[in-house]
N, C-alpha and C positions, 0 to 999 in steps of 0.2 A: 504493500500500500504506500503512495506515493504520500509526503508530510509535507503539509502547505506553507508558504513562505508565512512568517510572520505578520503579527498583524500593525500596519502602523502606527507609531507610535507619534502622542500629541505633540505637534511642533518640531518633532527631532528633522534633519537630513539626512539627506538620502546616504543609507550607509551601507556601506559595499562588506557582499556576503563573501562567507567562510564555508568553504566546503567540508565535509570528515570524510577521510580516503585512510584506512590503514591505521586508525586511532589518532591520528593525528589533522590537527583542523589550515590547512594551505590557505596562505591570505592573508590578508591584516584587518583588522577592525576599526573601526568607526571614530575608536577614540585612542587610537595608537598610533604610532609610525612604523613603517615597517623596517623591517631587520637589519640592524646596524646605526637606525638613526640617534642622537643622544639620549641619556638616560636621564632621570630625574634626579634631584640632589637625593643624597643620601639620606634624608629623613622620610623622604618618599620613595625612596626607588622601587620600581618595580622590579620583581624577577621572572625568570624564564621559567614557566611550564613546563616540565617535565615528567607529566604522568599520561595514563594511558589516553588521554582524551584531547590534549593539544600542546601545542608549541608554539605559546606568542611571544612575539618581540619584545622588547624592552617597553616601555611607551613615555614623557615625558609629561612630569608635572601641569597640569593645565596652566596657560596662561594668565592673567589678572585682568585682561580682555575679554577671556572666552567666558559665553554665556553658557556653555552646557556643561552639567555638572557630572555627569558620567552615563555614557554608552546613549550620549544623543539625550538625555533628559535634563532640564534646566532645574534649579534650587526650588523654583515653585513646584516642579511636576514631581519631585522629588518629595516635599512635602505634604503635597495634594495625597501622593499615593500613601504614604504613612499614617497619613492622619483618617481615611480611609481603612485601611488595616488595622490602627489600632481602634477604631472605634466600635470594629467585630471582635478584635480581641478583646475591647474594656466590658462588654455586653456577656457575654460566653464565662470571665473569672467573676464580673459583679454577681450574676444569677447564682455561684455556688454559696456566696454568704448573706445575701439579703434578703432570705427569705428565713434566716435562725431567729430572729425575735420574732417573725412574724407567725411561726410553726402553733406556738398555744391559739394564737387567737383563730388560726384557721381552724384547728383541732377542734378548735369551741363551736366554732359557725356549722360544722357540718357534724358535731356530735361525733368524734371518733378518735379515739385514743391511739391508731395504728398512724397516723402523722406523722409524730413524733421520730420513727423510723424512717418511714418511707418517702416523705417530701422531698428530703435530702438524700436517699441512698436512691432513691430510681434515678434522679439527675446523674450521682457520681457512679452507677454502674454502668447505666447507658453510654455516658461519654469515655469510660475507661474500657468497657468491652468494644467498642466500633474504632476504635484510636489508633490500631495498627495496619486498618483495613483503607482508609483517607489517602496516608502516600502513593500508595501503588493506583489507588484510584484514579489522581492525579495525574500519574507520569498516563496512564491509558489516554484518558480524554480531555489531561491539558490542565494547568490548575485554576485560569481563572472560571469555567463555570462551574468545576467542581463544589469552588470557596463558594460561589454566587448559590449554588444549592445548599450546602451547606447551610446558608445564611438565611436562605427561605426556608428550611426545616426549622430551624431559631426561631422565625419571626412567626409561622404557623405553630409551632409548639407554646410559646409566649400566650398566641390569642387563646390557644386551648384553656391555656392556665386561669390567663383574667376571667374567663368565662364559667369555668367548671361550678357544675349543678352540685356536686356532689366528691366524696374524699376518692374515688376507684378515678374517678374523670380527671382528676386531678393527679395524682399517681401518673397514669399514663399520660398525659401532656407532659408533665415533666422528664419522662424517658424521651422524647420527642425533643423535649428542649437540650437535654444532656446530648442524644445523636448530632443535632446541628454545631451544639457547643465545641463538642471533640472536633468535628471537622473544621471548624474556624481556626481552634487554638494550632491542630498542627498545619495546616493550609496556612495560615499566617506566617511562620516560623520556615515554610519549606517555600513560599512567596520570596521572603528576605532573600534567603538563599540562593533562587533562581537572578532577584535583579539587581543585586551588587556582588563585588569582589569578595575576598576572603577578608582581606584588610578591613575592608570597609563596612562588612555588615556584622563586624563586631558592635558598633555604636549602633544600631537599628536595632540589633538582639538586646542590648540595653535599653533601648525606650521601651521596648513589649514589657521586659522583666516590671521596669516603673510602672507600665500601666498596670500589666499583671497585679501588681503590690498595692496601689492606691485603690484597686476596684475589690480587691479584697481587706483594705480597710475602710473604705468607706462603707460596704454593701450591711453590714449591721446599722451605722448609724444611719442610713437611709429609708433603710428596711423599716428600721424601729419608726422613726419619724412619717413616713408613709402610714403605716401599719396607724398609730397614735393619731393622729391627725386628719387622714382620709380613711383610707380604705386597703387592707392586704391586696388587693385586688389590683393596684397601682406598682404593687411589684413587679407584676408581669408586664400591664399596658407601658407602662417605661422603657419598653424595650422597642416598641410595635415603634413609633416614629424616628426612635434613634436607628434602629436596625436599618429599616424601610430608608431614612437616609445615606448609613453605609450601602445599603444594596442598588444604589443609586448614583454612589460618586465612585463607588468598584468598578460599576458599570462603565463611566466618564475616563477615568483615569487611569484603570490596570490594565497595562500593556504586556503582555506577556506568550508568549508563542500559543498557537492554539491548532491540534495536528487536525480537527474536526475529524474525528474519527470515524466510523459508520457505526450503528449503537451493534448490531448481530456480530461485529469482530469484537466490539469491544467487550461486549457480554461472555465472547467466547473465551478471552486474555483473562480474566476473571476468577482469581485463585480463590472459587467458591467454598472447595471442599474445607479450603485454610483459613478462609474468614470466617466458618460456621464454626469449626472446631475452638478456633482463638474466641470465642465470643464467648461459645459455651462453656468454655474452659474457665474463661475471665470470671463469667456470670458465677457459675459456680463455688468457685473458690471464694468472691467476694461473698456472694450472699453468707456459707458457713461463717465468713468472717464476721457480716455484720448480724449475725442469729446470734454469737456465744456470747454469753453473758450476759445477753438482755432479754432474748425472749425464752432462751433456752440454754441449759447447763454448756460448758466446753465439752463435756462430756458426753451427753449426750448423743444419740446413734444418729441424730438430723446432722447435725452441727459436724460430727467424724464424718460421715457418708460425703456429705456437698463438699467437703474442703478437701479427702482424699481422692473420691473421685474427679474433680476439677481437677486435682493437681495431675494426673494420668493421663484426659484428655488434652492439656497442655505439654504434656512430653508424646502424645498423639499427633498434636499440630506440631511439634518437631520432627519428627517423622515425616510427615506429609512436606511439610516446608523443603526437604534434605531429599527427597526420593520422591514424591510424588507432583508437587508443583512446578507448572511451565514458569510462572511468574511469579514467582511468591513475594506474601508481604511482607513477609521481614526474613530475608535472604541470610543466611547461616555463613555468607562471606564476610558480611559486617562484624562480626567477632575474631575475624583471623587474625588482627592486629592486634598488639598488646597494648597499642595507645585507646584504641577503640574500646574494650575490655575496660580498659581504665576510666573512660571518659561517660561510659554507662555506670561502675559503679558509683564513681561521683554523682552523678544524676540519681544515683538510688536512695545514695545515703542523703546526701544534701535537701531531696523531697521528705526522707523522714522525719527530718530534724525541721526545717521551715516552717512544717502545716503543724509541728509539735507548741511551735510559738503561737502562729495565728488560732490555734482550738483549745490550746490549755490557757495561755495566760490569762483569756476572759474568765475562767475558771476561779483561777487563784485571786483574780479579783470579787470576783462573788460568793464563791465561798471563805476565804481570806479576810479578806477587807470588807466583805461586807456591800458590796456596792451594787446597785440596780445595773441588769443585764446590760440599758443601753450608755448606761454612763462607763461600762465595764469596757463598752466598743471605745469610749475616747481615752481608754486609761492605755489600749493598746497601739494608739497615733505614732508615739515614737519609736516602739518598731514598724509599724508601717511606713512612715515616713523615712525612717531612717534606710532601710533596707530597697524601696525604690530609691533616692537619690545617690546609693553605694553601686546599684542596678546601672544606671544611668550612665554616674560618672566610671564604672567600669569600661561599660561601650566605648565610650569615648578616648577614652587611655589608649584601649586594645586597639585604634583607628591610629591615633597619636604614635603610638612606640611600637605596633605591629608583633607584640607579644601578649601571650594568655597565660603561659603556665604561672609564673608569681601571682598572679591576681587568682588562680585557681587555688594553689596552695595556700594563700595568705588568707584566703577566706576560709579556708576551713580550719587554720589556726583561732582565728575569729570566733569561728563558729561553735567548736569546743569552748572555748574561753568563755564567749558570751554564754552558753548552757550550762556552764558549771557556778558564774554567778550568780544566773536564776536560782540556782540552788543553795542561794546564799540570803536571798528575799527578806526572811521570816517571816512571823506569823502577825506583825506590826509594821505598819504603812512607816516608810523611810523614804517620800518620793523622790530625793536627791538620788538616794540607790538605786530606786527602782528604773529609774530615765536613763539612768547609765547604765544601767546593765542592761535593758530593752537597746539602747544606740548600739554597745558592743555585741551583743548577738544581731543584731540586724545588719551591720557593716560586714558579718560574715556570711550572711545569709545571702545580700544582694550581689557580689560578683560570682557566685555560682550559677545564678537561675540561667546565663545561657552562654558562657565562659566555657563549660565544658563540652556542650551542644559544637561552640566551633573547633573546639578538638577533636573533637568524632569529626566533621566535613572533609578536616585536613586529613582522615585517612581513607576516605571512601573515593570511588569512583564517582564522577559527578554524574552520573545518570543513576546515582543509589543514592543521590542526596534525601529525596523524597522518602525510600523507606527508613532510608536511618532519621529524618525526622521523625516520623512517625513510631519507630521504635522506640526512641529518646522519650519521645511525649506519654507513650503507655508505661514503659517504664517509673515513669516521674505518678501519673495517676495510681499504680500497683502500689508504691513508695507511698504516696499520700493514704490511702487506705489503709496499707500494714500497720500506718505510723498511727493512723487511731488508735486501731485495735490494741496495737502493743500499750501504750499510755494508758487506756482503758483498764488494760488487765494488771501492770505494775499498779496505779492507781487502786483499784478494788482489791487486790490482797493485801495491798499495803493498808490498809483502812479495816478488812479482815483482822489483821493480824493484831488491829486495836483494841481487838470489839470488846476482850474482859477487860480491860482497864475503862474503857467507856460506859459498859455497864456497873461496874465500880462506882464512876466518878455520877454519871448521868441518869440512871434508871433503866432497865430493860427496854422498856418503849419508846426511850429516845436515843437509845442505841441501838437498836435495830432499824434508825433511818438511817442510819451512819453506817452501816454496814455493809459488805462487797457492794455487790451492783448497785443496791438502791441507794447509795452516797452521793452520786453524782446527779441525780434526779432529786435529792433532796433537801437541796442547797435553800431554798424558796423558803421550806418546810422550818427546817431549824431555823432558821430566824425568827419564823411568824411562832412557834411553839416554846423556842428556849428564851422564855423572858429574862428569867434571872443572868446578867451580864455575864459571872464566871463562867458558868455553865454554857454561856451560847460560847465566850472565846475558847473554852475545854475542846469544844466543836470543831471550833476554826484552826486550833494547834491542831489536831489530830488530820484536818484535812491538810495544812501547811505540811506534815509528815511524811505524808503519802506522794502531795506536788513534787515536795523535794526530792523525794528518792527518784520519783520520773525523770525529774530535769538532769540529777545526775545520772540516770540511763540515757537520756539524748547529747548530755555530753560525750560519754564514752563513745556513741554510734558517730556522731560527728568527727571524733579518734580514729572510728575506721575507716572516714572516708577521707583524712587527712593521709594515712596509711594509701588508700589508693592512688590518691592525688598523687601520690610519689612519684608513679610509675608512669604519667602523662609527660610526654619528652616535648618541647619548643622545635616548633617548626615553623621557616620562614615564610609571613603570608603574601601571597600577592596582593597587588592594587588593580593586576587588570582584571577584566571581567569578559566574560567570554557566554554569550548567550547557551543557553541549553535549552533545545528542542524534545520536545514530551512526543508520543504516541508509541506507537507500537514499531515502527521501522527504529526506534533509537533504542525501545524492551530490547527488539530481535539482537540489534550490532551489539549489547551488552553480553546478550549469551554467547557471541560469536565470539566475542574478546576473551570470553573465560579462558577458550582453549587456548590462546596462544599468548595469552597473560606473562604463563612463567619463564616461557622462552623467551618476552622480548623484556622484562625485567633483570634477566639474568645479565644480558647484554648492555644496560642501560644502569645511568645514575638510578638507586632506589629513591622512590618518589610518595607523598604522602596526599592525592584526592587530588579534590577541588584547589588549583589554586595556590599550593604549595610546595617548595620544593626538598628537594630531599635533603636539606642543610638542617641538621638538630642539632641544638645546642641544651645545657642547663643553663635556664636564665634564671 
């Protein structure tokens, strides 16, 4: 099948194509000179390509004349498009927390105590089961109307919501909203990818990270104030015009190759048997996760059965991926590298420990200090705040100095550091400590969220940038989930292990709110029951107890991901940029490349992906 020229792009010139003959792309590009001409200063230079997909010239720093800012797009088009992108991204992370204060009052409206679960886990199972299935989507039929659909299951999922009669109707719009969410978060991230250099979409992976961070702290105070004020129902409709805007200036502004593929090839390209297995495998394993402890024992033969069986047909979908799939979605060559290997653990560990800050600390303030839910969302500002603007100013460094690893290792020095002072809190408001220790976990938190993401690009082939986005991103949801559960469960036995000294201090009946599971549900409770002061802070020591020994469990896991961090080697990025063309004629030359991969590496400088070349250093 023949792949159609690209599609104009706003205002660019006309710019002269690059052919691929034999892995390598003959020509020069739009915004380079060709081979030999001068190079840029040394704080910009660009380097020579030398992996399996091209070989470009040197190219030279743009002029202080030249209107265009990179590969034919001027600073506005550049903005237009970002701002576009993050606006499906800020929509897809706000929807995971601003609907937490708002869960009782729905609970209330429709009479149903199974809320409380499910509002929240159908959104996070949906977008974490469909999350590895998006890339591969992409590379078949292109990524802008994939995100464009994407975006319309969002914004039909949303009206479901504001609309629902009842708690099942509800539920399911929310899976609805969760499938479009996962498609945006990784289509946004594998967009980047596609329309800047390696150099340069370091700073882009930092704006997403910021937005990612501010829409996860604003989305309880919003929520709550909606909820308060109007209507729960304003949760959802907030999306319907903002969305319906992004899906409008997507439309306008994202230029991006598009192979139009025919849908009966595409359908056929379609690693069906690997998206059903990877789903049901996800699904499974999740749901056991989100059952033990709250509706049913760990023990229990519901809660073994769904998390063992999950876990088998997930090494099924490996199987399938390695032996049975033409196209699979997450290709078993993205693990050959050891920097790749490293650059996923990092993403695994670093999602444990982030969502450990954004879902416990509101905790520790409400049952701690004592504080109403939504004044508990502004108690956690300064790690929000703090860890978008560490997000940001990371991008921008990594664009600046053309280096990641320090900024990956420094943060998860950080990042222990700051988890082990949570664990230093106590059971009485000190908020000079508490601001500090919120900024130094958030400073570690924010040059991870996608510092490691461009470690993995530099080892992939750029026509597997898409699955390994998409792998990155499941992986980071699998991460966010464990990370409950595990807190959850340190949490409840650690509270467990109080119960005779609580029954001691407190009375049988008010220690049994205190107790494993129902502690955490009980927060509200003790306050309104424990009048007498000593007795309510007995309460709040005991749960301060329990915080602390988690926080010094996420310190530690943050230790291992400094420990992996180790193994992530600096490699130099380029600044040029080299279109990459989606369909099915670019799938085929990728398989065609396998075979003769290690013959022409053997021969050739070793080279690291997209963009990079084989020059590693320790920086």
């Amino acid at each position: 099948m023949a792949v159609s020229d690209d599609e104009p792009r706003l205002g660019d010139k006309e710019l002269e194509q690059s052919t691929l003959h034999n892995g390598s792309l003959n020509g020069s590009l739009s915004d380079g000179p060709a081979e030999g001409q001068p190079s840029a200063p040394p704080d910009e230079k660009d380097v020579v390509e030398t992996g399996t997909d091209a070989h470009v010239a040197a190219a030279p720093a743009p002029s202080a004349a030249e209107p265009l800012y990179e590969d034919g797009r001027s600073t506005l088009q550049t903005v237009l498009i970002m701002v576009s992108l993050c606006s499906a991204l800020f929509l897809g992370a706000l929807d995971v927390t601003i609907v937490t204060v708002a869960i009782p009052t729905i609970s209330a409206d429709f009479h149903s105590t199974i809320g409380y679960t499910w509002i929240g886990s159908s959104y996070l199972l949906a977008n974490a089961a469909t999350a590895p299935s998006w890339g591969k989507i992409s590379d078949i039929w292109g990524r802008k109307p994939v995100l464009l659909g994407a975006v319309a299951i969002f914004w039909v999922g949303s009206l479901l919501c504001a609309v629902s009669i009842n708690m099942t109707m509800l539920i399911v719009a929310r899976a609805v909203q969760g499938i479009g969410s996962g498609g945006i978060i990784i289509l946004v991230n594998v967009c980047i990818g596609d329309l800047f250099s390696m150099r340069r979409r370091g700073q882009y992976y930092g704006f997403t990270g910021l937005v990612w961070a501010v829409a996860g702290g604003i989305g309880p105070v919003v929520g709550g104030a909606l909820t308060q004020h109007a209507t729960w129902r304003w949760c959802f409709y907030l999306n319907l015009p903002i969305s319906g805007a992004g899906f409008v200036l997507l439309v306008l502004v994202l230029r991006l190759h598009n192979p139009k593929t025919p849908l009966r090839a595409g359908l056929a390209a379609v690693d069906w048997l690997g998206s059903a297995a990877v789903c049901a495998g996800t699904l499974l394993v999740l749901l056991g996760l989100t059952f033990g402890g709250v509706l049913y024992p760990w023990a229990s033969p519901a809660v073994v059965v769904l998390i063992v069986v999950g876990a088998l047909v997930l090494v099924a979908f490996g199987v399938i991926e390695a032996r049975v799939a033409r196209y699979p979605i997450i290709p078993l060559r993205l693990f050959r590298a050891r920097v790749a290997v490293a650059s996923f653990v990092c993403c695994f560990f670093h999602g444990v420990v982030f969502v450990a800050g954004s879902y416990y600390l509101p905790l520790y303030f409400q049952a701690v200090l004592g504080a109403p839910p939504l004044l508990s969302g502004v108690y956690v500002l300064p790690y929000s705040i703090g860890l978008s603007v560490a997000s940001a100013a990371t991008g921008i460094a990594i664009k600046k100095t053309g280096v990641y690893r320090p900024f990956i290792i420094g943060g998860f020095v950080l990042l222990a550091l700051g988890f082990g002072l949570l664990a230093d809190l106590g059971d009485r408001a000190h908020w000079a400590k508490i601001v500090l220790y919120e900024l130094v976990a958030a400073l570690g938190v924010g040059p991870n969220f996608q510092a490691p993401l461009l470690s993995l690009h530099t080892t992939v082939d750029r026509r597997d940038i898409a699955s390994a986005t998409a792998t990155f991103g499941f992986v980071r949801q699998m991460a966010t989930a464990i990370s409950i559960v595990l807190g959850g469960v340190v949490f409840q036995n650690r509270m467990q292990q109080q119960h005779a000294a609580l029954v001691a201090t407190l009375g049988p009946d008010a220690a049994a709110l205190l107790s494993g599971r129902n502690a955490a549900a009980s927060v509200d409770a003790v306050a309104t029951l424990l009048t007498d002061p000593a007795a309510r802070q007995t309460a709040r020591t005991a749960y301060w107890v329990a915080l602390r020994t988690m926080f010094a469990l996420y310190a530690a896991l943050a230790g291992v991901g400094l420990l992996g961090s180790l193994f992530i080697t600096q490699t130099t990025l380029s600044n040029e940029h080299v279109d990459h063309k989606t369909g099915l004629d670019g799938m085929r030359s990728r398989d065609d490349d396998d075979d003769t991969k290690s013959k022409k590496t053997n021969k050739a400088q070793p080279t690291h992906g997209d963009g990079a070349t084989g020059v590693k250093g320790e920086v």
